[in-house]
C-alpha positions as CSV (number, residue, x, y, z in Angstrom):
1,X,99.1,67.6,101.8
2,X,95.6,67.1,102.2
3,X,93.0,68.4,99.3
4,X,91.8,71.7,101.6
5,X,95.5,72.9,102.3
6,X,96.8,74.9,99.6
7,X,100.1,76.4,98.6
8,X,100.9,79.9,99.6
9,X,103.8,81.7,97.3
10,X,102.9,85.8,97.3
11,X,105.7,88.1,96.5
12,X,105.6,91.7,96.1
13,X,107.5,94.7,96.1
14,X,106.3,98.2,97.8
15,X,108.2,101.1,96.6
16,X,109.9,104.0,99.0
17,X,107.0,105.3,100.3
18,X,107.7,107.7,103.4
19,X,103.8,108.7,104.0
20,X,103.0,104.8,104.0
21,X,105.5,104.0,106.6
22,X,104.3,106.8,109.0
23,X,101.1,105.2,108.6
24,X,102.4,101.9,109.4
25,X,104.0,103.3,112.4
26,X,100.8,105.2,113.6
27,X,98.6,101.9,113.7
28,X,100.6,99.8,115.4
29,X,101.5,103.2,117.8
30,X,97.7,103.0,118.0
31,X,97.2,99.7,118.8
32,X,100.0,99.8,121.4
33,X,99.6,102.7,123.5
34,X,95.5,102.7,123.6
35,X,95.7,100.9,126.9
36,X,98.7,103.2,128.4
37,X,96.8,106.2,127.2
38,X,93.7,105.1,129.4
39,X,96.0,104.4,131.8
40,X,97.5,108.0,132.0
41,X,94.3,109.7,132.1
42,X,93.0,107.3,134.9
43,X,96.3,108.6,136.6
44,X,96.2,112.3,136.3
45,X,92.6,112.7,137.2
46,X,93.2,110.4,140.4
47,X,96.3,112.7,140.9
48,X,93.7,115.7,140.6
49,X,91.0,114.4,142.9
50,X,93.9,113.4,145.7
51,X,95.2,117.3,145.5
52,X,91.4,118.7,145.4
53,X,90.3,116.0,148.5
54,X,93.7,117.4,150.9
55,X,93.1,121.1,149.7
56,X,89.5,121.4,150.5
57,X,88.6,118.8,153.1
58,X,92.4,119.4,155.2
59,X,92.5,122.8,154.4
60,X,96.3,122.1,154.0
61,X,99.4,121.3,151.5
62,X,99.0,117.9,149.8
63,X,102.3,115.5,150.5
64,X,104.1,115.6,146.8
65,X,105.5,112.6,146.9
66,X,102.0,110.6,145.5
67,X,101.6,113.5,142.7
68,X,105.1,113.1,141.7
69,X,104.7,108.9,141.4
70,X,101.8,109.8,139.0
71,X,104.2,112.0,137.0
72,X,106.7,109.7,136.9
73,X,104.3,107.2,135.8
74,X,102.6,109.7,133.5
75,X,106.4,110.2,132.2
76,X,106.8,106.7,131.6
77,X,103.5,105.8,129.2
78,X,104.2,108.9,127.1
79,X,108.1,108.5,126.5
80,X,107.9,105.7,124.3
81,X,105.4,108.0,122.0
82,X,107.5,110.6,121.7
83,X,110.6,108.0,121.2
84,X,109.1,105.7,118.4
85,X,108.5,109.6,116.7
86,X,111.9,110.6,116.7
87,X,113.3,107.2,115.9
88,X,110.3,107.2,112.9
89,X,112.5,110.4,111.4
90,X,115.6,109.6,112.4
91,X,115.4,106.2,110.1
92,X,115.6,108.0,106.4
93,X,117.2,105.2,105.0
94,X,114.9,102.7,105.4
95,X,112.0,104.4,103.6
96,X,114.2,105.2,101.3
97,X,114.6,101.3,99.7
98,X,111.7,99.2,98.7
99,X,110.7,96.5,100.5
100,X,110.1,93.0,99.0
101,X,107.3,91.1,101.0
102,X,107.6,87.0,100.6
103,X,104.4,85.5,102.4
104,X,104.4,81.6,102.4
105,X,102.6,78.9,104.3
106,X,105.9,78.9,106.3
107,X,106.4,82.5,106.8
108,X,106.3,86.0,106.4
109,X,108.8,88.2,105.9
110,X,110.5,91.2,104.5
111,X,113.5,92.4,102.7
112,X,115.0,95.4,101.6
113,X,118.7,97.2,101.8
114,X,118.5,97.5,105.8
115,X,118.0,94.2,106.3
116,X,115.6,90.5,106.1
117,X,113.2,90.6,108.9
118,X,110.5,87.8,109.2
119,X,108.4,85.6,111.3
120,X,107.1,82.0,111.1
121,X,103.2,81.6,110.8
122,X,103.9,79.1,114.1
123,X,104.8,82.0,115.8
124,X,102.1,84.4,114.7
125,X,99.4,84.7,117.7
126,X,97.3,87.5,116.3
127,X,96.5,89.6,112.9
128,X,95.1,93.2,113.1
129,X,93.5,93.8,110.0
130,X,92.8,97.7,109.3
131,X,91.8,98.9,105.8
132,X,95.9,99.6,105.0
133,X,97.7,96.7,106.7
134,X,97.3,93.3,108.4
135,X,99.6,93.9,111.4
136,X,100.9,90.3,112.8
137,X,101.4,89.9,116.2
138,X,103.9,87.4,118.0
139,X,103.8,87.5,121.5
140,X,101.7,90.1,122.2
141,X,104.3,92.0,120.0
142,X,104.4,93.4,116.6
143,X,106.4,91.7,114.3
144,X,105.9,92.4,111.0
145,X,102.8,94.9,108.8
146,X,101.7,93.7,105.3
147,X,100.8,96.7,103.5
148,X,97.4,95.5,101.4
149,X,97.4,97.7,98.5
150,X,100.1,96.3,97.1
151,X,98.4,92.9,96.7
152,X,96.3,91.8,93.3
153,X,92.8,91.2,94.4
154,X,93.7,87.8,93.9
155,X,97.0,87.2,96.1
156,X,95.1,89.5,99.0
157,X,92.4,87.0,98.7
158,X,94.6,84.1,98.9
159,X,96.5,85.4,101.8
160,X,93.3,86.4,103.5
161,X,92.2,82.7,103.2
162,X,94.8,81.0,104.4
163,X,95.0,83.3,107.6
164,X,91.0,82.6,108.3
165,X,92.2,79.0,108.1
166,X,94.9,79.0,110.7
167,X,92.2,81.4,112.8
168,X,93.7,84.5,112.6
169,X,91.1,86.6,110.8
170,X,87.5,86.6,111.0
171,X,85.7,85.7,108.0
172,X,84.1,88.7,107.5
173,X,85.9,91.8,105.4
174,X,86.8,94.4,108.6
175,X,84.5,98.2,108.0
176,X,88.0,100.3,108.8
């Protein structure tokens, strides 16, 4: 160990918390359907012209079938919304246990009743860091949210350090 790498041993516990783990689920809901929502819009409103072009300018019927590949397509991005909501209430019992965060130079990870769920700092290609949470992102992926207000000044400080030194955070504090 060189004399600029330093140990990283955090630990704490978040109690049951329902209204945090809504907001967990809505930033990384966020995060992951921004793109599809854009995506839906750009759909319906090409959808719309294509049925206002044949009306007006062919002064006839417009063929269904492209309209109904839009609403498929329109189907698609907005299922996995309205999925990730009812599997967000249909999951009582994990909000119900607190969770014990372990954050090490290895690893991060978390544990409570359900289960032990963590990822290796190797694996770790991206951190989105809100005002809440540092989301960290494997793969393009969410893998694991690290609720900040649980943290000591201190151990968020630390933590904070050691992810600007494997390039994961900028150094400057985000205005969310």
């Amino acid at each position: 160990m060189t004399a600029t790498e330093t140990r990283l041993r955090v630990e704490f516990t978040a109690p049951p918390d329902h209204g945090e783990q809504r907001r967990i689920f809505k930033t990384v809901r966020r995060r992951l359907f921004r793109g599809c929502f854009w995506l839906a819009i750009g759909l319906a409103l090409l959808a719309f012209a294509y049925t206002i072009v044949i009306v007006v300018a062919r002064h006839r019927i417009p063929d269904l079938k492209p309209i109904g590949a839009v609403v498929l397509a329109l189907l698609v991005v907005l299922f996995p919304r309205g999925l990730g909501a009812r599997r967000l209430g249909a999951t009582p019992t994990y909000f119900a246990n607190p969770v014990t965060f372990e954050i090490s130079e290895v690893e991060a990870g978390e544990t409570s009743a359900v289960g032990h769920l963590s990822v290796r700092w190797a694996a770790v290609t991206s951190v989105v860091e809100t005002a809440e949470f540092w989301v960290l992102y494997a793969d393009r992926r969410p893998r694991l949210v690290l609720p900040r207000r649980h943290l000591t000044a201190t151990d968020e400080a630390a933590v904070r350090q050691f992810m600007i030194g494997r390039n994961l955070v900028p150094e400057q504090t985000p205005e969310a």
